[in-house]
C-alpha positions as CSV (number, residue, x, y, z in Angstrom):
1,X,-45.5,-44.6,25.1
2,X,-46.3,-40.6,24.3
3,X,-49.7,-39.4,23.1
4,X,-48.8,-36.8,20.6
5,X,-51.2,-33.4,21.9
6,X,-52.3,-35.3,25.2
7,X,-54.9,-37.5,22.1
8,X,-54.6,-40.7,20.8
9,X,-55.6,-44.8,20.5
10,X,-53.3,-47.2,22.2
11,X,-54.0,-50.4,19.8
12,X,-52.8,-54.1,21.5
13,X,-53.4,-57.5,22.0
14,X,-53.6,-58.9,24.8
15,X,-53.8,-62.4,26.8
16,X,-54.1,-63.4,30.1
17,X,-57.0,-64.5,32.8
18,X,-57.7,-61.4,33.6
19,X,-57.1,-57.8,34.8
20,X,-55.8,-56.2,31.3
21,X,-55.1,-52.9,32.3
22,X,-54.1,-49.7,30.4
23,X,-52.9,-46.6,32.2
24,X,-53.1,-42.8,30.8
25,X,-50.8,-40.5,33.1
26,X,-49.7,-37.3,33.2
27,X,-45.9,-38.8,33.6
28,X,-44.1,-41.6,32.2
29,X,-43.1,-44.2,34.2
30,X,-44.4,-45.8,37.5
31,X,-42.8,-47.6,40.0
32,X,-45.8,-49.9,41.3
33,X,-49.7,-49.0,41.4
34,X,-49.9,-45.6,43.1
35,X,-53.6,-44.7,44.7
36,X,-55.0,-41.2,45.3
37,X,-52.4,-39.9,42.5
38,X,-53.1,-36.1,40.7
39,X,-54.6,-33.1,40.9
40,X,-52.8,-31.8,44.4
41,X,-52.0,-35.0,45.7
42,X,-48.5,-34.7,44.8
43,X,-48.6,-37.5,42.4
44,X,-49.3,-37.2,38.2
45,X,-52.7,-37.7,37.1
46,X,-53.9,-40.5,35.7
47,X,-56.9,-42.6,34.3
48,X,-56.8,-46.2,34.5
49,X,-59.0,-48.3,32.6
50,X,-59.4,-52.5,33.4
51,X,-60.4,-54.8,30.9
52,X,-61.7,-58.2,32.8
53,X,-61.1,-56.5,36.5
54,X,-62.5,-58.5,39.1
55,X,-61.6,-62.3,37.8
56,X,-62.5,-61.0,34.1
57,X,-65.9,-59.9,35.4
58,X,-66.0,-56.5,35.3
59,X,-64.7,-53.6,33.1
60,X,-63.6,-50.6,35.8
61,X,-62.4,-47.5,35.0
62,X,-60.5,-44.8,37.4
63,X,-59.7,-41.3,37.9
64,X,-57.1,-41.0,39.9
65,X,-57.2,-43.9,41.7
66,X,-61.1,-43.1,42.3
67,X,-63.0,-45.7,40.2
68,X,-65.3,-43.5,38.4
69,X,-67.5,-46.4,35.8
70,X,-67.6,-49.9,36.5
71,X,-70.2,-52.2,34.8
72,X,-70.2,-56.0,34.5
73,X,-67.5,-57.1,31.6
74,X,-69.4,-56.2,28.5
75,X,-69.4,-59.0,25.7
76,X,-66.4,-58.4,23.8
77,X,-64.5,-57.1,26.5
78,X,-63.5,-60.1,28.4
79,X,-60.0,-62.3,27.9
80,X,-58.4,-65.3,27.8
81,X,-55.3,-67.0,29.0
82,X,-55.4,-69.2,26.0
83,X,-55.2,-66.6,22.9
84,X,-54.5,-63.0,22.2
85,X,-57.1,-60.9,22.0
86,X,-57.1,-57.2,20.2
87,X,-58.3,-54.6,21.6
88,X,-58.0,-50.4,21.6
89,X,-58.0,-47.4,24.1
90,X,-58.9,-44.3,22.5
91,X,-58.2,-40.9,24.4
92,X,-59.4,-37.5,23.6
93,X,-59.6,-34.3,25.9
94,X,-61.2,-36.4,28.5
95,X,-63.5,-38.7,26.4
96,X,-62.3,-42.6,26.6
97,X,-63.8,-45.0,24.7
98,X,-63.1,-48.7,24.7
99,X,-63.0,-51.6,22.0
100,X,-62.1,-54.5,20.0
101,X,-60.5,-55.3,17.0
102,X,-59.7,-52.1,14.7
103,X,-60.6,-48.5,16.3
104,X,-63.8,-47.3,15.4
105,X,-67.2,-46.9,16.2
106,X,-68.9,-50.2,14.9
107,X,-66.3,-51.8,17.4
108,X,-67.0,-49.2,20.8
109,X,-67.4,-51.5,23.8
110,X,-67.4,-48.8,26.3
111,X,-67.1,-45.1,26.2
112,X,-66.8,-42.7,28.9
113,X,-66.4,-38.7,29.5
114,X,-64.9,-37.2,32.2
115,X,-67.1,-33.8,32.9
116,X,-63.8,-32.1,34.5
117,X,-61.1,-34.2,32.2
118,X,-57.4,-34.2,33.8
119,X,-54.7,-32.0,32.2
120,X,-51.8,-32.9,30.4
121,X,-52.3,-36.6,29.7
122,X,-49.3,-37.5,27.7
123,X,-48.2,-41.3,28.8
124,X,-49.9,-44.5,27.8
125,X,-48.9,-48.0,29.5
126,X,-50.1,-51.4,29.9
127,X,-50.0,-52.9,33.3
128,X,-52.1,-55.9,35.2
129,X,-52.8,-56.1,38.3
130,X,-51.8,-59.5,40.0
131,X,-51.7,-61.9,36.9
132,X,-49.5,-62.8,33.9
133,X,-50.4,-60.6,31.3
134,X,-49.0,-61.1,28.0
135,X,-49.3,-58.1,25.2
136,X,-47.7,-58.0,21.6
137,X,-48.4,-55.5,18.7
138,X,-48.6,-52.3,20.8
139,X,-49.1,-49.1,18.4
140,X,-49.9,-45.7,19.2
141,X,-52.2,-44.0,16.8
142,X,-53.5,-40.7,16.2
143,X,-57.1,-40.4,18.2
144,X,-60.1,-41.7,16.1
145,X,-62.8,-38.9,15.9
146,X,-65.7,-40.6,17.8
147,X,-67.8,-37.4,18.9
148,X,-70.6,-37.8,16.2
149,X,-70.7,-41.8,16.5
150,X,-71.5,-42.6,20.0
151,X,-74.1,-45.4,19.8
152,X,-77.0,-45.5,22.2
153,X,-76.9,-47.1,25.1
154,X,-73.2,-46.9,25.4
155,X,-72.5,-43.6,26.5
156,X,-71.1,-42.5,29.6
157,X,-72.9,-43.4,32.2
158,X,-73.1,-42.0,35.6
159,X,-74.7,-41.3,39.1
160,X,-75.8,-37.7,40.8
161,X,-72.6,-36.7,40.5
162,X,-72.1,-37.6,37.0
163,X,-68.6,-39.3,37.5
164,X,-69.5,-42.7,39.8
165,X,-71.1,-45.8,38.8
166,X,-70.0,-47.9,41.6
167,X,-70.2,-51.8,41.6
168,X,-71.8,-53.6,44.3
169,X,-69.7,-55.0,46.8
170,X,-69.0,-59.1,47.2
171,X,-71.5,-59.3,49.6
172,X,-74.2,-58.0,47.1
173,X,-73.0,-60.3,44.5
174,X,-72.8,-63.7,46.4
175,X,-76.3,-62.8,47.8
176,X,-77.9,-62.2,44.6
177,X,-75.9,-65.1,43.2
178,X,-77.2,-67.4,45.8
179,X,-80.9,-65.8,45.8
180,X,-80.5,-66.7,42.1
181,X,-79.8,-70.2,42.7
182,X,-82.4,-70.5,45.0
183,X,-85.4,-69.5,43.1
């Protein structure tokens, strides 16, 4: 699918276990997952944004290949294998912002701006990772103006250098889950 001036809202529903994911490139087409892609690396730029990564636990978000946000699956961002679920990508000079139901800002799950945003992002496609993924209802609309509507709290988020948030590793998280456990 083509975003009309490199902006625009990919609307879909979607359902499968997990791993829903929606990439913004540079180029149409792809030939399997490509890592390290854009700016110099010979490949087209991309973002690629994962609804329910990590088992349907996490929502990630990459740059590149670089995962640059990842926070645990918000609510309203997770999916099932049992019923469609509708959600929306919205992309604007660098901004992406995340969501259910009809675009807008009373349903922004996510939103995140890339402080150095990639140039000439003009393909939109829907991918998973290693699941069966079912999508129906696909539309490409023209980008929804969220600029003066981000809601507090749900802003871009980021470390020192204002483009990682990176998740803890499995390690951390069966530690903590059993430390839970055992209290």
């Amino acid at each position: 699918f083509e975003l009309k001036s490199g902006r625009g809202c990919v609307v879909f529903e979607a359902r499968g276990g997990h791993d829903a994911t929606v990439i913004l490139r540079s180029e149409p087409g792809s030939k399997r997952y490509e890592y390290g892609a854009g700016e110099g690396g010979g490949r087209p730029s991309s973002y690629t944004i994962k609804l329910g990564s990590h088992r349907n636990g996490w929502f990630e978000l990459e740059r590149n290949g670089t995962t640059v946000f990842t926070t645990p699956s918000p609510p309203g961002l997770a999916l099932t294998a049992t019923e469609f679920s509708a959600f929306w990508v919205n992309y604007a000079d660098g901004a992406i912002a995340v969501g259910r139901n009809t675009p807008g800002r009373d349903n922004m799950v996510q939103h995140w701006q890339d402080p150095h945003p990639l140039e000439n992002i003009r393909n939109v496609g829907l991918s998973t990772w290693d699941n069966h993924m079912a999508y129906r209802n696909i539309e490409v609309l023209p980008a929804v103006d969220l600029s003066a509507e981000k809601r507090p709290g749900r802003d871009e988020r980021a470390n020192n250098d204002e483009t990682r948030h990176i998740s803890p590793s499995l390690l951390q998280i069966c530690a903590r889950t059993v430390a839970a456990h055992l209290h």
